[in-house]
C-alpha positions in Angstrom: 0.0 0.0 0.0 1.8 3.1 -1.0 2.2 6.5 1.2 0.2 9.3 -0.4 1.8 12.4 0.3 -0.2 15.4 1.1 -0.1 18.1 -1.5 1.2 20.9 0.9 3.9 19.4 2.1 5.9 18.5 -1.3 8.7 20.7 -2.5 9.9 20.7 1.3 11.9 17.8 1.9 15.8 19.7 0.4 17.1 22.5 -0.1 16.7 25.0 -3.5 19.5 25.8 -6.0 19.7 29.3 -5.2 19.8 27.9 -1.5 22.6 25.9 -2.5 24.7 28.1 -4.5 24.1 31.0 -1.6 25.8 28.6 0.8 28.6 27.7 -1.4 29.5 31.3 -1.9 29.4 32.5 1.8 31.5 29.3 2.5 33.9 29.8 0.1 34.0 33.6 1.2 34.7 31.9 4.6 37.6 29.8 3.5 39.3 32.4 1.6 39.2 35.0 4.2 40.2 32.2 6.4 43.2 30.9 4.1 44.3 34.5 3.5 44.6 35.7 6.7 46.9 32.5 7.8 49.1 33.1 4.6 49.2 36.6 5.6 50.3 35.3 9.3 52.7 32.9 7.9 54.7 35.1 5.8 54.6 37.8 8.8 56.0 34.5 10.7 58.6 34.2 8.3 60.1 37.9 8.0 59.6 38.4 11.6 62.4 35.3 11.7 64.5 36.2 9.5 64.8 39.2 11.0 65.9 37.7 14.5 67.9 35.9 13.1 70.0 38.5 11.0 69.8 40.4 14.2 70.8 37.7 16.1 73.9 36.8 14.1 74.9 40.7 13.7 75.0 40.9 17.4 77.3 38.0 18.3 79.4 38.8 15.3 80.0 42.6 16.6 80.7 41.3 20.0 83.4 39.1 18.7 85.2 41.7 16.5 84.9 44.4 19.1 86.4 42.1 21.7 89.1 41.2 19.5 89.9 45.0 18.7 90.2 45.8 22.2 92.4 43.5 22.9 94.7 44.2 19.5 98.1 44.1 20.5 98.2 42.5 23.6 101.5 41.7 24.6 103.4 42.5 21.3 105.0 45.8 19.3 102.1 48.8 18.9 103.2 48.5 15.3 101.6 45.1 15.1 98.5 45.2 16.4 96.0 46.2 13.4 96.1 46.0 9.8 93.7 46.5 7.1 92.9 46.0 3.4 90.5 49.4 2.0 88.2 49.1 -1.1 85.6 51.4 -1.9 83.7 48.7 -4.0 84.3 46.1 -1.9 84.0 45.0 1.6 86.8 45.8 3.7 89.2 43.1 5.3 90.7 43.1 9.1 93.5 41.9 10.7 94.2 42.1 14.5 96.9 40.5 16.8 95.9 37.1 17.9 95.7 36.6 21.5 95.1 33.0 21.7 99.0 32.5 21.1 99.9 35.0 23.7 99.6 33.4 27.3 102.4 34.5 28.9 103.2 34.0 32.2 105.6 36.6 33.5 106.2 38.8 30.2 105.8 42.6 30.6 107.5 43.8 28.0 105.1 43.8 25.5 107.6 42.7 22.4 106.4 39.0 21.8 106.3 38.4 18.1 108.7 36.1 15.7 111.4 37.7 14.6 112.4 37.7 10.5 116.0 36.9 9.6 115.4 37.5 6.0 116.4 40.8 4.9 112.9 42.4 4.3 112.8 44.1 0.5 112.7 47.8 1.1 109.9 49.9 -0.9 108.1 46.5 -1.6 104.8 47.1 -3.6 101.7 45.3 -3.1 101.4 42.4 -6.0 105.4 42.3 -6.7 105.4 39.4 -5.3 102.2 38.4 -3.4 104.2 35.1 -2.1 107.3 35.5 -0.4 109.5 33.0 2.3 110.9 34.6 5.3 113.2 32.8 7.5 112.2 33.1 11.3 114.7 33.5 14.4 113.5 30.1 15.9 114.9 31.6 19.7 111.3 33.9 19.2 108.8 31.1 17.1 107.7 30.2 20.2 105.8 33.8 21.1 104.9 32.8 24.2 108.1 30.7 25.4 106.0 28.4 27.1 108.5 25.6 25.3 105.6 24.2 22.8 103.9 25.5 20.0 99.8 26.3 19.2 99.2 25.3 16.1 99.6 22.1 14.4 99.3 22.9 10.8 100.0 19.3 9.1 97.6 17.2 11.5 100.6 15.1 12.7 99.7 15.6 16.5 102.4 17.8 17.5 102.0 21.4 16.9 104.7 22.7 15.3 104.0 26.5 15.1 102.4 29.5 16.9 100.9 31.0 13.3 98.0 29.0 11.6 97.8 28.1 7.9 95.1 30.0 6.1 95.1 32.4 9.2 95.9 35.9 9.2 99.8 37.8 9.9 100.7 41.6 10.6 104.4 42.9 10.1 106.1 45.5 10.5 109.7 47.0 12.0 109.1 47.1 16.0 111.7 49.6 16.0 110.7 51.8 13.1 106.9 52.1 13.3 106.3 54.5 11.4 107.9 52.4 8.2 104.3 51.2 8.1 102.2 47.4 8.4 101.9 44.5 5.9 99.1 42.2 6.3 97.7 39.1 4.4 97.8 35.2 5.3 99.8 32.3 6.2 100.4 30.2 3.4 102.9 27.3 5.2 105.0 27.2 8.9 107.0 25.7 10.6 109.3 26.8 13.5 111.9 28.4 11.2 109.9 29.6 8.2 106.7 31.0 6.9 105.5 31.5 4.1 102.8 34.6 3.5 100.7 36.1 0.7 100.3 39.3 1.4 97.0 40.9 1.0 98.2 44.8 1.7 100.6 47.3 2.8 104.8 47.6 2.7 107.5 49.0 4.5 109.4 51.9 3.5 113.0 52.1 3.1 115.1 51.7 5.9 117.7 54.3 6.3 120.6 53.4 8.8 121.8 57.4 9.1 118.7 58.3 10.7 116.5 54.9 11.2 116.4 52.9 14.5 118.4 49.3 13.3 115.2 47.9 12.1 113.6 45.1 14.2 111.2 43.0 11.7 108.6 41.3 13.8 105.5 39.1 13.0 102.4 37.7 14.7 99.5 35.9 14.1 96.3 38.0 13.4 92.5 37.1 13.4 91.9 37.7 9.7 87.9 38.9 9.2 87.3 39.3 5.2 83.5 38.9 2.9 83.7 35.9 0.8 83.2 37.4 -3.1 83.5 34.4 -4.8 81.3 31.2 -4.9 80.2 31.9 -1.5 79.3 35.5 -1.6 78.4 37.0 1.5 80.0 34.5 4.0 82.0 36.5 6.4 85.0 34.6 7.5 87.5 34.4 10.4 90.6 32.9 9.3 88.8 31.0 6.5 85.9 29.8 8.9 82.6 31.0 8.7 80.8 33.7 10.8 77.7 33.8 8.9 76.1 34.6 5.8 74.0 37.2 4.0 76.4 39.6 4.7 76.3 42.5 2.3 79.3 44.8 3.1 82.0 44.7 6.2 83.4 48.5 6.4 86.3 49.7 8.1 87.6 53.4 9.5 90.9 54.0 11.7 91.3 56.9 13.7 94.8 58.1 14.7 96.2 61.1 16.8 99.8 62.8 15.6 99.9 64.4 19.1 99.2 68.0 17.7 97.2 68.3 20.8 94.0 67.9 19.0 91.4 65.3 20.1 90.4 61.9 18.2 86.9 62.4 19.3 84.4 61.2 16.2 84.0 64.8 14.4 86.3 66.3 16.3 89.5 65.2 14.5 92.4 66.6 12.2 92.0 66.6 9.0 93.5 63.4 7.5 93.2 61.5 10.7 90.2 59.4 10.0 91.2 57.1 7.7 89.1 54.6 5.6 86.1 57.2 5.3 84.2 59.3 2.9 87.5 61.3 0.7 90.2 59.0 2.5 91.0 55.8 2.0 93.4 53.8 4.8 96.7 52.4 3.7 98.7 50.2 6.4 101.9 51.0 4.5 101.4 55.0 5.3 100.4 54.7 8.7 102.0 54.3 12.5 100.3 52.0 14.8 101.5 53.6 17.6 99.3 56.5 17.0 95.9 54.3 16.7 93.2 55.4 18.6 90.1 53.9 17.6 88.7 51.3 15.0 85.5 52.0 13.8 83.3 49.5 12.2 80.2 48.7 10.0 78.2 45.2 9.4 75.6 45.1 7.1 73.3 42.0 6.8 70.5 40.9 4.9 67.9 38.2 5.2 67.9 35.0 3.9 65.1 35.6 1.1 63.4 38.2 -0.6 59.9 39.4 0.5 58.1 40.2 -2.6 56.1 42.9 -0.1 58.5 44.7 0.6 59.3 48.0 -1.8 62.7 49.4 0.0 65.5 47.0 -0.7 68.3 48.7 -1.4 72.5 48.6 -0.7 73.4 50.1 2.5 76.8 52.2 1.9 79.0 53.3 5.1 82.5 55.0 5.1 84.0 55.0 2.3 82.0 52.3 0.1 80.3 53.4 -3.0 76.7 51.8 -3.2 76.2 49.7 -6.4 73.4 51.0 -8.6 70.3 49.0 -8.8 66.8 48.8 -8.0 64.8 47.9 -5.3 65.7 44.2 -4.3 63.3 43.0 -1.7 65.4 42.4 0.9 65.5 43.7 4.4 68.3 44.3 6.1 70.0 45.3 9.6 73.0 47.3 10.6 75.6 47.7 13.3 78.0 50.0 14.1 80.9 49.7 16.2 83.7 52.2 17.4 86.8 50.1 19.7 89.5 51.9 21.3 92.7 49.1 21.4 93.2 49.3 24.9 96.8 47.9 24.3 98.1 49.6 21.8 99.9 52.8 23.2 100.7 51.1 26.5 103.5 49.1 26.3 103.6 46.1 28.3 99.7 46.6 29.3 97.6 43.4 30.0 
């Protein structure tokens, strides 16, 4: 017997089309709203850390360099404690006295360093030749003269050298300072030669009617350069790496000629600031004894682009000269950084 039923009531057992297709739309309103505001969140999520953690990295990378340039030229010649390599379209590279070497345990003289035997060519110039040989005085190898070396450079177990391979050196005549610095990186040790290439500055001739018998001395040096090859952007300490997405690494050196003027930032000499706008630092020009402060600039950028974001641009300081281009889409930080070597001028301090 079949169901009959009533006339009224037919029609009201679903829903409409128009029903339908309203619910589908205020759903899928729903869903994008919904969806676009967690892609919005997300990509917030991801800029907010990258940020950290280009802040993150800038900050333990300035704490390092500064700590290392206030301790420059502990326990060796003034004229050895900082050296630098100056490009205005480039990222600068630093060098500063090693301390991990230097553990001394009754030294106040302030004079450790290796001495060079080999008669150093006078009015050398920077790329004639980059590799040279210098025989050491193997009585001041050992910088500390704690009877044992730091370094052992061919993985045999026994360190056979206080300077690293592929680390940094600064040279210069302890007696002479104001010959000038060389700077670059160790190439091969042992405990009576090295072998450098040299990355910047000379000495000037030594004159032996009027010069101070020249005293050539050289130390290990914490080496801080911007990778511009391959690995673009990887700052490095002595060939390891610091950290990447770094843009630029700028240097300036302050120095007094005790003309009774202060080193104060702005309130200098002319021509005592070097490595800034109009002057550019050369080690072989300069005397270490007169440093007073090392001023420095780190520039980092995130790890990707945000498409978002419309002011992406090269960040020049000192003496750099910005690369043209257009916007770039990345964000970046900066730090800045003025040291005063609290060695350097005070022989013997510690």
């Amino acid at each position: 017997m079949s169901r009959i039923i009533p006339k009224g009531r037919r029609g009201q057992s679903g829903f409409t089309l128009i029903e339908l297709m309203l619910a589908v739309t205020m759903l899928s309103i729903v869903m994008y709203l919904t969806l676009d505001s967690l892609t919005r969140q997300q990509k917030t999520s991801i800029v907010t850390d990258q940020i950290v953690e280009v802040q993150n990295n800038v900050r333990a990378i300035s704490s390092l360099i500064e700590r290392e340039i206030r301790m420059a030229g502990f326990m060796v010649p003034n004229a050895v404690g900082v050296c630098g390599v100056d490009r205005t379209t480039g990222s600068d590279e630093l060098f500063v006295s090693e301390t991990e070497p230097l553990v001394p345990d009754d030294e106040r003289a302030g004079d450790l360093g290796a001495r060079v035997t080999t008669a150093w060519l006078a009015g050398w110039v920077a790329g004639s030749p980059t590799s040279l040989s210098l025989n050491l005085d193997s009585a001041t190898t050992d910088l500390d003269d704690d009877g044992s070396f730091f370094y052992d450079n061919d993985n045999n177990g026994t360190a056979e050298a206080d300077f690293r391979v592929n680390g940094g050196f600064i040279l210069a005549d302890m007696a002479n300072p104001e010959r000038g610095v060389v700077c670059g990186t160790v190439s091969a040790v042992s405990s009576t030669q090295i072998t450098i290439q040299i990355s910047g500055g000379q000495l000037a001739a030594h004159f032996l009617s009027s010069d101070a018998a020249q005293e050539i001395v050289i130390v290990p040096a914490a080496h801080y350069r911007v990778d511009t090859g391959s690995d673009a952007g990887r700052l490095e300490r002595n060939g390891d790496l610091l950290a990447n997405g770094i843009d630029d690494f700028q240097l300036s050196y302050l120095f007094d000629d005790d003309d009774g003027l202060p080193t104060a930032i702005g309130v200098i000499d002319a021509g005592e600031e070097l490595g800034v706008s109009g002057s550019t630092y050369d080690p072989a020009t300069v005397d270490n004894s007169e440093l007073k402060e090392v001023r420095f600039s780190i520039v980092v950028r995130t790890r990707a682009a945000d498409p978002n974001f419309t002011a992406g641009s090269f960040i020049a300081f000192e003496n750099r000269v910005a690369p043209t281009g257009a916007n770039d889409n990345f964000r970046r930080r900066v730090i800045a950084g003025a040291v005063r070597p609290r060695n350097i001028g005070m022989k013997g301090s510690i």
